[in-house]
C-alpha positions, 0 to 999 in steps of 0.5 A, a space after each residue: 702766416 706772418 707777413 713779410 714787408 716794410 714797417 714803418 719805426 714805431 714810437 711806442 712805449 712797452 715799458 714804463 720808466 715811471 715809477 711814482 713814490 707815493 709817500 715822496 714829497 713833490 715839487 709842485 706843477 710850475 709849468 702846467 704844460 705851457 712849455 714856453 721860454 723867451 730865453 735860454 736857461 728859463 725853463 729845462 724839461 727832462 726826461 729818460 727812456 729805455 732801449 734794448 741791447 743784447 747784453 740789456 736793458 740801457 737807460 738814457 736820460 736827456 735835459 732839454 732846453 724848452 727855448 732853443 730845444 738843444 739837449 744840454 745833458 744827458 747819459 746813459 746806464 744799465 739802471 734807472 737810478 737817481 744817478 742817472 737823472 743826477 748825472 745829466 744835471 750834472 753835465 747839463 749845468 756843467 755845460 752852460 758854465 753860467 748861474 743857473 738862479 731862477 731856472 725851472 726844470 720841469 720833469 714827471 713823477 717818476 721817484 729818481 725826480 723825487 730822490 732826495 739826491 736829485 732834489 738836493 743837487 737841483 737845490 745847489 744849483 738854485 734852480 726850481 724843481 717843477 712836477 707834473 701829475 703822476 700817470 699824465 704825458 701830457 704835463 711833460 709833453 715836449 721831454 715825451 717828444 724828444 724821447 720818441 726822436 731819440 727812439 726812432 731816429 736812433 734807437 729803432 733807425 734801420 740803417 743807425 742799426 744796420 752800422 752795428 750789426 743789426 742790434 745794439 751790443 750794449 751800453 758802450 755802443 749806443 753810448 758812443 751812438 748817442 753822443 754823435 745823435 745829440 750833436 747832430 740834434 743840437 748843431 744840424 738837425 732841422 728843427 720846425 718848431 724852431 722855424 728850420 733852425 737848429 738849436 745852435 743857430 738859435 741860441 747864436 741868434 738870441 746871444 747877438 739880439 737886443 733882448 740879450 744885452 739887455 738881460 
């Protein structure tokens, strides 16, 4: 007989998002887990995971910014295409409305980062793709920490959940959902590798430091 009682949210993975193309070209490692940055804009690290629905599987991928871990792109769809690693470019450089040259954005070896549209649009925007080595969590350690944030304090969240009936219905929901998550993740949540700060109060902070109006 199954036991009956309390579980504790679980972060792990059952199903694998990456999917390498052998035969693709790929950038090369420029990070080799060193996920450190002394400014915004210096190093992205970007990432995409799964959640099910009742009408699916839905997709979200997150650009993260290493200096002030703010999520400055996103989005979520019913596939896993390089659409979907694009679009959160896209809103992560429409959101910084600043030259974006010199910028690394570091991602695993999935095949949506080795797509000829992502890497062209990555190419437009003057920043450097960066890759880790296939099959290895490690080189894309600190995007694989936020997707496991995402998953418990949203996704698997027992009173997130309770909201909307117990399961996600669809894309729509957890679309709406995640939009209010990464505001709050970016402007309220406490963050300890950033000394209890939220992402928002660091990049406050760093805008009016003496290492700002020098760069």
């Amino acid at each position: 007989m199954k036991q009956q009682g309390i579980q504790g949210a679980s972060r792990a993975k059952k199903r694998f998002t990456t999917h390498s193309d052998k035969d693709a070209l790929r950038a090369p490692d420029l990070v080799k887990r060193q996920f450190i940055a002394t400014r915004p804009n210096q190093l992205w690290v970007a990432d995409f995971t799964y959640c099910s629905t009742w009408s699916g599987v839905v997709y979200v991928a997150f650009i993260i910014d290493v200096f002030s871990r703010r999520l400055v792109g996103w989005k979520a769809s019913r596939s896993m295409t390089a659409a979907l690693v694009v679009d959160a470019l896209n809103m992560a450089a429409w959101a910084r409305h600043t030259d974006l040259e010199g910028l690394i954005c570091h991602t695993d070896a999935g095949s949506q980062y080795t797509s000829v549209s992502y890497t062209d649009r990555i190419g437009e925007l003057g920043v450097s793709a960066s890759i880790g080595t296939v099959g290895d969590s490690y080189d894309n350690a600190l995007a694989e920490s936020v997707m496991g944030l995402f998953k418990t304090e949203l996704h698997r969240n027992p009173a997130v959940l309770a909201d909307n009936g117990g399961h996600w219905k669809g894309l729509d929901d957890l679309e709406i959902a995640t939009c209010a998550w990464v505001s709050w993740f970016n402007d309220e949540r406490l963050h300890g590798e950033l000394g209890d700060r939220t992402p928002s109060e660091v990049e406050t902070e760093y805008r009016g430091s003496d290492q700002a109006k020098a760069a």
